[in-house]
C-alpha positions as CSV (number, residue, x, y, z in Angstrom):
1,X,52.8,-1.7,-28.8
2,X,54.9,-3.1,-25.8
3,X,51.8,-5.1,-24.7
4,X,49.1,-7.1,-26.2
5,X,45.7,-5.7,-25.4
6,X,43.3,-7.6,-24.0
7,X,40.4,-8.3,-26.5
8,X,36.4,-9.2,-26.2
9,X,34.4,-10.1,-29.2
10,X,30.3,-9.7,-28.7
11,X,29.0,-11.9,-31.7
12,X,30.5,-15.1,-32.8
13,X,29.2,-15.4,-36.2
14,X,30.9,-14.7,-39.8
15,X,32.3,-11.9,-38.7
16,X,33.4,-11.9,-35.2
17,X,34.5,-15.7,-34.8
18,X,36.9,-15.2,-37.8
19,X,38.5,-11.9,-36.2
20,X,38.8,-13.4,-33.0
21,X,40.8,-16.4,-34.5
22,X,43.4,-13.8,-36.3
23,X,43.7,-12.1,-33.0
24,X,44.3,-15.2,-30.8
25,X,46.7,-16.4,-33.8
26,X,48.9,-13.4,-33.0
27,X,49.0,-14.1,-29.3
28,X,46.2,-11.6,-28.3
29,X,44.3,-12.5,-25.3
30,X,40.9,-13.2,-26.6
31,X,37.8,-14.1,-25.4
32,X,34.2,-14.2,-27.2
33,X,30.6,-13.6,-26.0
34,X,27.4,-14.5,-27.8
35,X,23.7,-14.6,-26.4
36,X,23.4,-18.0,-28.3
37,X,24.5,-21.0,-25.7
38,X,24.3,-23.6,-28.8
39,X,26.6,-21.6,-30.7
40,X,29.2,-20.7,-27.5
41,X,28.6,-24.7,-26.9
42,X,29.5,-25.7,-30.6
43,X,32.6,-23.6,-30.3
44,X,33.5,-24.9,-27.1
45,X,33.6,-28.3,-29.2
46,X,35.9,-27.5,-32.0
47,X,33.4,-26.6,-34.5
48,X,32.2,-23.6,-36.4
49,X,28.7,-24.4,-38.2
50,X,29.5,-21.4,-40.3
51,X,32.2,-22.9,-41.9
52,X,34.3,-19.8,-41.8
53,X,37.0,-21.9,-40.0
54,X,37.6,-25.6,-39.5
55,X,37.7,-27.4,-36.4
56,X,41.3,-27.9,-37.1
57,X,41.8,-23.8,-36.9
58,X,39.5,-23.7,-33.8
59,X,41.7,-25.9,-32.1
60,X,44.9,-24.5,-33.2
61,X,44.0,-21.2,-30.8
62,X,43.3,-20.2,-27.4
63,X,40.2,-18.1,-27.1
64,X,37.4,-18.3,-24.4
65,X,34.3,-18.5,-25.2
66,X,31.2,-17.5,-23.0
67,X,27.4,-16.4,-22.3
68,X,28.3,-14.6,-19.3
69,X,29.1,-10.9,-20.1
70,X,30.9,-10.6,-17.1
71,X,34.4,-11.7,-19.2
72,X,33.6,-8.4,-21.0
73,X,35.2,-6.6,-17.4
74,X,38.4,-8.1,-18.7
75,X,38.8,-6.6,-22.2
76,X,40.9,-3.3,-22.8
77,X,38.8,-3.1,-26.4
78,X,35.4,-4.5,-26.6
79,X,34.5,-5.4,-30.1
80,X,31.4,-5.2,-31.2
81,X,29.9,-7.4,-34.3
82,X,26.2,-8.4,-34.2
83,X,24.1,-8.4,-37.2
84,X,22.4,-5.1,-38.3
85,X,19.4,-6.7,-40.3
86,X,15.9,-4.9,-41.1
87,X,12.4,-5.3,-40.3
88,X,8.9,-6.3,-42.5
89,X,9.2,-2.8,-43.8
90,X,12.6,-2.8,-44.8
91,X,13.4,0.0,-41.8
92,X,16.7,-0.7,-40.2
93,X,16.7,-2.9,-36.9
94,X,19.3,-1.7,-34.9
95,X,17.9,-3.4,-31.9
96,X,20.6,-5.8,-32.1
97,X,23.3,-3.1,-31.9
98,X,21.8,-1.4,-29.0
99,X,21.3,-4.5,-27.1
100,X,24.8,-5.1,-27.5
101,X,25.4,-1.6,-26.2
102,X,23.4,-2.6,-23.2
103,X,25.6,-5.2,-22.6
104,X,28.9,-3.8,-23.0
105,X,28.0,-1.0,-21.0
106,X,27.0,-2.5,-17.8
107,X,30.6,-4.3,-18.2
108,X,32.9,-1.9,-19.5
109,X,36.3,-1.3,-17.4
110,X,37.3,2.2,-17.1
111,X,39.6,2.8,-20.2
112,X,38.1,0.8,-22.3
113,X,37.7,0.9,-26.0
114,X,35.1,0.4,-27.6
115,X,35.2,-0.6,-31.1
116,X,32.1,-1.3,-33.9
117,X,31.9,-3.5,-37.0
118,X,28.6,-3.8,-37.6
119,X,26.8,-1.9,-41.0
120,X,25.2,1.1,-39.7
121,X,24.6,5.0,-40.9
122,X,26.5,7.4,-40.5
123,X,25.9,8.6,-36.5
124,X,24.6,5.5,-35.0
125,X,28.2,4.8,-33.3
126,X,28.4,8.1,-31.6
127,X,24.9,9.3,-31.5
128,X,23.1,6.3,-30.4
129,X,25.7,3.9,-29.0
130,X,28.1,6.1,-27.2
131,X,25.2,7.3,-24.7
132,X,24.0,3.6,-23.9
133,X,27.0,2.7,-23.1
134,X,27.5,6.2,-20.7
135,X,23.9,5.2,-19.5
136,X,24.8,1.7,-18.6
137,X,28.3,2.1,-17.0
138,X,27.9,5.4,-15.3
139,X,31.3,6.5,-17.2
140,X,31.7,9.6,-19.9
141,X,32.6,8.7,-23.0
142,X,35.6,10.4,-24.8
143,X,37.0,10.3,-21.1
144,X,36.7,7.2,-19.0
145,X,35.9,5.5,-22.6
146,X,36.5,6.0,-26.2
147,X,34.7,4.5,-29.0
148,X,36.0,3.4,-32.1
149,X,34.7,2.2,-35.8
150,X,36.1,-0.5,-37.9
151,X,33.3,-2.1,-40.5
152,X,33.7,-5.4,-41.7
153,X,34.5,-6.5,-44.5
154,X,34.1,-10.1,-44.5
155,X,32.4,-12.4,-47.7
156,X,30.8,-15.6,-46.4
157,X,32.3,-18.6,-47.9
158,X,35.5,-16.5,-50.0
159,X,38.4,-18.2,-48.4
160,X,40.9,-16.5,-50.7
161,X,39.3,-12.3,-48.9
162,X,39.8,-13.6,-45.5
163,X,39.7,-11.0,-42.8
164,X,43.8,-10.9,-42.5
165,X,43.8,-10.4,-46.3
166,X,41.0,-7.5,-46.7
167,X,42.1,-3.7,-46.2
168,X,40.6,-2.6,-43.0
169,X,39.3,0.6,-42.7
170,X,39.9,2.2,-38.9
171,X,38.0,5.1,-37.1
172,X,38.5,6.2,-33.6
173,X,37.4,8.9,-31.4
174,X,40.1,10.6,-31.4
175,X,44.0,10.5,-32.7
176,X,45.2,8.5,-29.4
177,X,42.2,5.9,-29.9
178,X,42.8,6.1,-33.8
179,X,46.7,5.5,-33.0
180,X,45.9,2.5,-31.0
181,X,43.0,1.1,-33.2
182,X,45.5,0.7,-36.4
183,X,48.1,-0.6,-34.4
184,X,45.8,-3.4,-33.4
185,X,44.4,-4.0,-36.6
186,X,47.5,-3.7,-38.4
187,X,49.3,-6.1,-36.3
188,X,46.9,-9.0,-37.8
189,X,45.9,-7.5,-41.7
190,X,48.3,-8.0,-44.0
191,X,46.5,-6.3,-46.8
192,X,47.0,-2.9,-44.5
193,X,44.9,-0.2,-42.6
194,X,43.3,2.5,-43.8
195,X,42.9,5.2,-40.9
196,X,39.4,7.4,-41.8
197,X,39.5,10.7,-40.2
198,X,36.0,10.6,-38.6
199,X,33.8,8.0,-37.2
200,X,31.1,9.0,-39.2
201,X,33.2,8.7,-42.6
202,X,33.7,4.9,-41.7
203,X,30.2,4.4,-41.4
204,X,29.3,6.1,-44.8
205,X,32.3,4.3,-46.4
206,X,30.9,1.1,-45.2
207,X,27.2,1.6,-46.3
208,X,27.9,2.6,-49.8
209,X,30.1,0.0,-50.3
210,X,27.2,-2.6,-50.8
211,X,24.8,-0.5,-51.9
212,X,27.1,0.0,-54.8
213,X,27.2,-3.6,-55.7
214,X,23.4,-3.8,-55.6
215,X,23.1,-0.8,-57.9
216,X,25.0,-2.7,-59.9
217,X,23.7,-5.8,-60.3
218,X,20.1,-4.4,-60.4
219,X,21.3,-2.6,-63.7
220,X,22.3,-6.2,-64.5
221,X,19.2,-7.7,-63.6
222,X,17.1,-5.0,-65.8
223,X,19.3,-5.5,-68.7
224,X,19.0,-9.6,-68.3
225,X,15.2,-8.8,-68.4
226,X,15.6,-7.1,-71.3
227,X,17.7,-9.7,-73.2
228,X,14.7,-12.5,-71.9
229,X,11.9,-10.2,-73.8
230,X,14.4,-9.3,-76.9
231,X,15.1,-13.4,-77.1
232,X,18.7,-13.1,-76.6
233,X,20.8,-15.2,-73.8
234,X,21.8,-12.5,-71.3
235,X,25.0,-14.3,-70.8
236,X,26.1,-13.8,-74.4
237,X,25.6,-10.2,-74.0
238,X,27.7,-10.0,-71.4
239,X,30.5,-11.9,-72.7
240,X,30.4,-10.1,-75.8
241,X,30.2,-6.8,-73.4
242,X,33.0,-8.2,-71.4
243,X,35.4,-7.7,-74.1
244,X,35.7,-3.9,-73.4
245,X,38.3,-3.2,-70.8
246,X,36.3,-1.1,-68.6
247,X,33.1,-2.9,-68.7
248,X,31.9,-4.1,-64.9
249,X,31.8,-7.7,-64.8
250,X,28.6,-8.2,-62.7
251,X,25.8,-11.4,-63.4
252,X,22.4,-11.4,-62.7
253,X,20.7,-13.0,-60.1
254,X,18.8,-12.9,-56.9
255,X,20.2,-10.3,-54.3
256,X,20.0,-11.4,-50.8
257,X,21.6,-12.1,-47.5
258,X,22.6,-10.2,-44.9
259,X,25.0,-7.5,-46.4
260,X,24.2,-6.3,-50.1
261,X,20.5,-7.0,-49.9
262,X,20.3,-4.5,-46.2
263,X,22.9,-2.0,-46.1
264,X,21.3,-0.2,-49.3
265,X,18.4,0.4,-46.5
266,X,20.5,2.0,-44.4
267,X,21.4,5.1,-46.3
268,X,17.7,5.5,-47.7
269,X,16.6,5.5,-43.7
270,X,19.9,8.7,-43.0
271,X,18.2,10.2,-46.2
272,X,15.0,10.4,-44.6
273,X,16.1,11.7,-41.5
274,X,17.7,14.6,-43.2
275,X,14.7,15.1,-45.8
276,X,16.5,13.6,-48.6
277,X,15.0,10.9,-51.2
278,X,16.5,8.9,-52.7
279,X,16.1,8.0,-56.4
280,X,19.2,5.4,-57.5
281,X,19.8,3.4,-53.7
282,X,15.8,3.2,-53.7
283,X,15.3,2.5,-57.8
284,X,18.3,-0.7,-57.1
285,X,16.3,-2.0,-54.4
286,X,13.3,-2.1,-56.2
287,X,14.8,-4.0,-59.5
288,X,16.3,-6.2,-56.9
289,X,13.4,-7.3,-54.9
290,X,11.2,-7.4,-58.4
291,X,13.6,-10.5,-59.4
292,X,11.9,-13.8,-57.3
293,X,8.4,-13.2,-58.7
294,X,9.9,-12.5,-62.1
295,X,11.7,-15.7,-62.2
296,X,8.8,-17.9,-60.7
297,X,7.1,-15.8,-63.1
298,X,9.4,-17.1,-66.4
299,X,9.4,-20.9,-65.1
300,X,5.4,-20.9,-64.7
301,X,5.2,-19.5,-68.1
302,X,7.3,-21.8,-69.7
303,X,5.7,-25.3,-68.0
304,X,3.5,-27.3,-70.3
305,X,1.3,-28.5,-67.6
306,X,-1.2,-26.3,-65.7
307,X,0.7,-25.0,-62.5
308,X,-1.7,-26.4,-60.5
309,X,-0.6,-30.4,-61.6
310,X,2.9,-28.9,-62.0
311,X,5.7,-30.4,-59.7
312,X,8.8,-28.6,-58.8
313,X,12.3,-29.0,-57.5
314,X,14.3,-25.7,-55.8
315,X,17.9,-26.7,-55.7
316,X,19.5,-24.0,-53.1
317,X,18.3,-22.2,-50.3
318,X,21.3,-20.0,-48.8
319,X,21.5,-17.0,-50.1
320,X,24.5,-17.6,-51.7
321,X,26.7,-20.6,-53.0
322,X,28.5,-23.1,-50.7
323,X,27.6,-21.0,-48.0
324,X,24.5,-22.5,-45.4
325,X,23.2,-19.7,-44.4
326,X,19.8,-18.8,-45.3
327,X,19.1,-15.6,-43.7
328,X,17.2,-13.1,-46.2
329,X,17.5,-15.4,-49.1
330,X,15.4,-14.4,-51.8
331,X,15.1,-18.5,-52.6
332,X,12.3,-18.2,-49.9
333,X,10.8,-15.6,-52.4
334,X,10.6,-17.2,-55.4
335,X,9.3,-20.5,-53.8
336,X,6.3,-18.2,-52.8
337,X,5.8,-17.4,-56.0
338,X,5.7,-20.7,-56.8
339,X,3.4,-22.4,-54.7
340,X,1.3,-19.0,-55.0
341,X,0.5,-19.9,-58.5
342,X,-0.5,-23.6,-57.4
343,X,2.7,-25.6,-57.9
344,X,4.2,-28.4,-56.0
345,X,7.5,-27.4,-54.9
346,X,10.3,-29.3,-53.0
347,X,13.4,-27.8,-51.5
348,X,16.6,-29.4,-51.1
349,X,19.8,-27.9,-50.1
350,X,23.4,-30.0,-49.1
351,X,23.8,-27.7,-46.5
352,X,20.6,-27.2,-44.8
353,X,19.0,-30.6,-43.0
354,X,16.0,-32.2,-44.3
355,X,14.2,-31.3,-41.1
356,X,15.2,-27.7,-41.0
357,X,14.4,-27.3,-44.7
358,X,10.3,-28.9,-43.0
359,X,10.8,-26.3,-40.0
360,X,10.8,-23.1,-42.9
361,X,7.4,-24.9,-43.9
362,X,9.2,-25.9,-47.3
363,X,8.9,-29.5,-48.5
364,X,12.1,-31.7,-48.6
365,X,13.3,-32.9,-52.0
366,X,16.1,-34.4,-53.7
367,X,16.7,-35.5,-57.8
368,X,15.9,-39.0,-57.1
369,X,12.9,-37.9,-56.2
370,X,11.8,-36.6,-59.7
371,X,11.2,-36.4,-62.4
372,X,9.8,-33.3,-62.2
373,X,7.8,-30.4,-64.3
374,X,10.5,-28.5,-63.6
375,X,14.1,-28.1,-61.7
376,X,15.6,-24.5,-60.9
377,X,19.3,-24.4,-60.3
378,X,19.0,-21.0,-58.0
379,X,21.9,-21.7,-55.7
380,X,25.0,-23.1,-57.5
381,X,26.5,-25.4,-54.5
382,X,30.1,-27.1,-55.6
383,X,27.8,-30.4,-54.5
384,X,25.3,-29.2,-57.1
385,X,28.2,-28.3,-60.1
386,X,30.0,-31.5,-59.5
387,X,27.2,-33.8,-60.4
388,X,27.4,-35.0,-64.2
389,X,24.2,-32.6,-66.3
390,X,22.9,-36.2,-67.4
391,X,21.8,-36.3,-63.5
392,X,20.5,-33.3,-63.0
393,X,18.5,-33.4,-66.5
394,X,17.2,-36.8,-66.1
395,X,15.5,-35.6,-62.9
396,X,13.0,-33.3,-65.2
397,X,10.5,-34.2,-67.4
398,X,10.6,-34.5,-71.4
399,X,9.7,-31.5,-72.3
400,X,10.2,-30.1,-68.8
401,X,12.1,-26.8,-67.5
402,X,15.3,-26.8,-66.5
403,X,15.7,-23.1,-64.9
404,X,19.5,-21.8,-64.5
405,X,19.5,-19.1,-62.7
406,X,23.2,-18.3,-63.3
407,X,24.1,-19.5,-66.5
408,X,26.3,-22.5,-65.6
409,X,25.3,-25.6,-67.4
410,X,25.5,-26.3,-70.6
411,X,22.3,-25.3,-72.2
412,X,22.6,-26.5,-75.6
413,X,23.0,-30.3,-74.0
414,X,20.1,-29.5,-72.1
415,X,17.8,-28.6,-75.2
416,X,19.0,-31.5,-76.9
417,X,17.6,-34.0,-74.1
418,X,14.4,-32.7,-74.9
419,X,14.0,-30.4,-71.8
420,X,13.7,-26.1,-72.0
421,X,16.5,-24.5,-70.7
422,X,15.6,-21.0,-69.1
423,X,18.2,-18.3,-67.3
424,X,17.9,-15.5,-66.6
């Protein structure tokens, strides 16, 4: 390219704050919109609450950062990366997506490109987006605009798969938009493109991805269940299993978030549309969601006081480690479960506040606080892995539970305290 587009990111979270930092790296023109004025505010600080990048890499690039969509005007290709969650019913929400599409539209410049990342099914780019943004800018698309597909690819919290270092997959329109979509892409990933030939393949490529990895973990899951009924610890199973060249090594545990837990979703809803059900995306889900209550399930069993006089300490409530989000974390799950069945349980988490852990109507806790009935290790924080067993151990009762969800400590040391070690 003899010229560096100019480039507008809608959505400043884990996905598009990260790709607009690579782009401005490379000397793109960048600029960022988000409906959030405390997150364009934080940015405008130096600080990403995320903690995808450090203030030192904010500062280290050039990008503006706004709540007006009017810098959208400026952008050659619009990039679009808001969340694709779903609702009570598990139906996907693409109300984010099309209120982005609102957006864009009323601000798009003739020429434009307009390029999505978020998880979707196949057809939502072209079928739903492409006339909202015709609607809203008065322009044709495929003529005065193009659209394009790109799905992200990003893992909260992995800083080894960072965006530059993650094979991107690129759909456009057509070859010209294609052309110009993997030369921008490929000027910033150094792992390489990969040009789909449709839109609509992206899209599919993208959904299964995840829902492959809940499939299989939920066959995990079930077999962990399994071992916990047989008697047998699921982790030497699967370190016994492990020794087979081709054996998957995936570990049980609670499926959540905003990717693996969703997408799945996704392809059941395209499915429906066309008449199909689904048996294996829809039988992973269900395992999936079946393992909070299971768990509280396994530590109310185990407690030697009746739940109601039982006190309890949740350590974790992201949905994943050393990450602080907490979106669709299925921690908020088994603490239903929990207090369902009468316990006291506190909550404490190193990177969620005290207060906000209150505002989820959780109760704040912390080890000194104990000792407990029981502590569950759910969300394995470095803060959490670093602290000497002794600590954790001494912060539950004699003849308490210690519940690790993952498998981590040392259960053996833990059993010799006097304590139950559970996992799952």
């Amino acid at each position: 390219m003899e010229t560096k587009q100019t480039i507008c990111l809608i959505g400043l979270g884990y996905v598009g704050l990260p790709l607009a930092h690579a782009f401005a790296k490379k000397g793109y023109s960048v600029s960022g919109f988000d409906i959030s004025e405390k997150r364009i505010s934080e940015l405008k600080a130096g600080h990403d609450r995320t903690n995808e990048l450090t203030d030192a890499q904010l500062k280290e690039v050039s990008i503006e950062y706004s709540t007006d969509p009017s810098i959208i005007k400026n952008a050659e290709v619009v990039i679009v990366t808001v969340p694709t969650p779903v609702d009570e019913n598990n139906k996907p929400d693409l109300s984010p997506v099309e209120s982005a599409s609102h957006i864009v539209g009323k601000n798009l410049r003739k020429d434009a490109i307009v390029v999505y990342e978020s998880t979707v099914y196949p057809g939502v780019t072209e079928d739903l987006c492409g006339p909202i943004l015709e609607k809203e800018s008065g322009m044709k698309c495929g003529t005065d605009f193009t659209l394009g597909y790109s799905p992200e690819r990003i893992n909260p919290g992995d800083k080894k798969h960072t965006v530059e270092h993650i094979v991107k997959i690129v759909a456009g329109q057509d070859e010209k938009t294609l052309n110009i979509l993997a030369d921008l892409y490929g000027s910033i990933i150094t792992a390489g493109v990969h040009r789909a030939p449709s839109i609509k393949v992206a899209e599919m490529a993208k959904a299964i991805e995840n829902a492959q990895r809940d499939l299989n973990i939920a066959y995990i899951n079930e077999i962990a269940m399994l071992c916990n009924h047989i008697g047998i610890s699921t982790k030497d199973v699967l370190t016994a299993a492990g020794t087979k060249w081709n054996f998957l090594p995936f570990s049980p545990g609670l499926v959540g978030g905003h990717c693996i837990g969703v997408d799945p979703y996704y392809l059941v809803e395209k499915a429906e549309q066309l008449g199909m059900n689904t048996q294996l995306i829809t039988a992973g889900r269900s395992v999936n969601e079946g393992i909070a209550p299971y768990v509280a399930k396994q530590v109310i069993n185990a407690l030697t006081v009746p739940a109601a006089k039982a006190s309890i300490l949740v350590l974790g409530l992201t949905f994943k480690e050393n990450v602080p989000d907490t979106r669709n974390s299925k921690v908020h799950a088994v603490i239903d479960a929990l207090k369902k069945s009468g316990t006291h349980v506190k909550v404490h988490d190193p990177f969620v506040k005290a207060e906000d852990v209150t505002a989820m109507k959780h109760d704040h806790g912390t080890l000194a606080d104990g000792p407990y009935d029981a502590v569950l290790l759910l969300v394995p924080h470095k803060q959490y892995m670093d602290l000497p067993l002794q600590e954790i151990v001494q912060a539950v009762k004699e003849g308490g539970v210690l519940y690790d969800l993952k498998s981590l400590l040392d259960g053996e040391k833990v059993m010799k305290a006097g304590r139950t070690y559970l996992a799952l």
